[in-house]
C-alpha positions in Angstrom: -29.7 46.2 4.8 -32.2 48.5 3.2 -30.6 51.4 1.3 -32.3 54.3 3.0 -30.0 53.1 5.8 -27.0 52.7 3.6 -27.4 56.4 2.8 -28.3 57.7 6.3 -26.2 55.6 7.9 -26.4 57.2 11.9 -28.8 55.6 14.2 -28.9 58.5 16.2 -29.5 60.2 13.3 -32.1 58.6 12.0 -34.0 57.9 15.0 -34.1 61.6 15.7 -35.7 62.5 12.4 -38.2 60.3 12.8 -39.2 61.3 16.3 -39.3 64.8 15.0 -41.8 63.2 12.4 -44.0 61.8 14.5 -44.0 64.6 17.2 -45.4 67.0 14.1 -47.4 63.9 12.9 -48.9 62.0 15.8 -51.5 60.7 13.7 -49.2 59.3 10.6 -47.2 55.8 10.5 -43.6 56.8 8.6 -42.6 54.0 6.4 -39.7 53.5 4.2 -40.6 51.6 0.9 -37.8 50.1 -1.3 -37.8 48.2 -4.1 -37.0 44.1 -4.0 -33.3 44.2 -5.8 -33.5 41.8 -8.5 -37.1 43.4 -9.4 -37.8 44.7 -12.8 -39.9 47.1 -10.9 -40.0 51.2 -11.9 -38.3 53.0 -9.4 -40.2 55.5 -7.3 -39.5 59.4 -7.3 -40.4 58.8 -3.7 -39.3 55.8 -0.7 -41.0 57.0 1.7 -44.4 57.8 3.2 -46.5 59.5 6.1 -49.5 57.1 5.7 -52.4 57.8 8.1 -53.1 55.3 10.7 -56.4 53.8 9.7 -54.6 53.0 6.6 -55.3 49.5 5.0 -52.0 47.8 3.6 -54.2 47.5 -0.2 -54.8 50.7 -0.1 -51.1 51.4 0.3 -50.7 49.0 -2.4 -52.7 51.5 -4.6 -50.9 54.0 -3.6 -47.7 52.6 -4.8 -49.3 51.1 -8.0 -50.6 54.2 -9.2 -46.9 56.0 -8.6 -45.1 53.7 -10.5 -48.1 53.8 -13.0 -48.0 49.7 -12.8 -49.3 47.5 -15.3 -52.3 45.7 -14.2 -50.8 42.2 -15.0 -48.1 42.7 -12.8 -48.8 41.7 -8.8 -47.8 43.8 -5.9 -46.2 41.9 -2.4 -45.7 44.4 0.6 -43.2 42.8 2.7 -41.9 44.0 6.2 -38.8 44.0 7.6 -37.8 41.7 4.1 -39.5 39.3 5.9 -43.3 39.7 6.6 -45.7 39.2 4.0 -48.2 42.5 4.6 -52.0 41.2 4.1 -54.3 43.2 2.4 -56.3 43.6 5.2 -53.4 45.1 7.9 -53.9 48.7 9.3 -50.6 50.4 9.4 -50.9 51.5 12.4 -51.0 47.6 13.7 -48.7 47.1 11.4 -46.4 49.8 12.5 -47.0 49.2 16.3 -45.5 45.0 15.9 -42.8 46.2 13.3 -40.8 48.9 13.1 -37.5 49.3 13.3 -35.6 50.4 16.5 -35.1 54.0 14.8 -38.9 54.4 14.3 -39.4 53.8 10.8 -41.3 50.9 9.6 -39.5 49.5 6.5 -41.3 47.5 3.3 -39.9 45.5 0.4 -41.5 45.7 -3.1 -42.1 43.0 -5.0 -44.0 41.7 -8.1 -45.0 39.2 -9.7 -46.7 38.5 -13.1 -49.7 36.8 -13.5 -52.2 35.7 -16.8 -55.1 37.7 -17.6 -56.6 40.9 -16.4 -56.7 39.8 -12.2 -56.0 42.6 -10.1 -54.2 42.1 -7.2 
């Protein structure tokens, strides 16, 4: 279980904020992002996210790379649900539509891995 619902642990409760999200926010995809537990990854000020629709999944991968001021030899995996790997080239809002949770949110795992050289993931 994902620790923004550990914290927040009503449904009701949950569900509701997120519909009040996305009645002021029609146009944004809410997403909770959490780090993988065994990670060595920084931890974010931040979990989660109003990401615009037309969103690509690297280009939330950016996003999250340039909060935790990442290293470029480390690798970035967006997974959904702790389950689905997120491909570079997913729109949120597709994304969002097949995914999310039955409280609204759409809920990633962060994950890393390290590679040789200077690639960029």
């Amino acid at each position: 279980m994902h620790s923004y619902k550990n914290q927040n642990p009503s449904f009701e409760k949950r569900r509701k904020d997120c519909a009040k999200v996305l009645e002021k926010f029609p146009d944004k995809v809410p997403v909770v992002c959490e780090i993988k537990e065994d990670s060595d990854l920084p931890s974010m000020e931040k979990n989660m996210f109003l990401l615009p629709t037309a969103m690509t999944a690297a280009e939330f991968n950016y996003i999250i790379r340039k909060r935790m001021k990442l290293d470029e030899t480390k690798c970035l995996y967006i997974f959904v649900k702790s389950k689905y790997l997120l491909k570079a080239d997913s729109v949120m809002a597709e994304v969002y539509a097949l995914r999310k949770d039955l409280d609204g949110y759409l809920y990633v795992t962060i994950a890393e891995e390290s590679t040789t050289g200077s690639q960029i993931c």
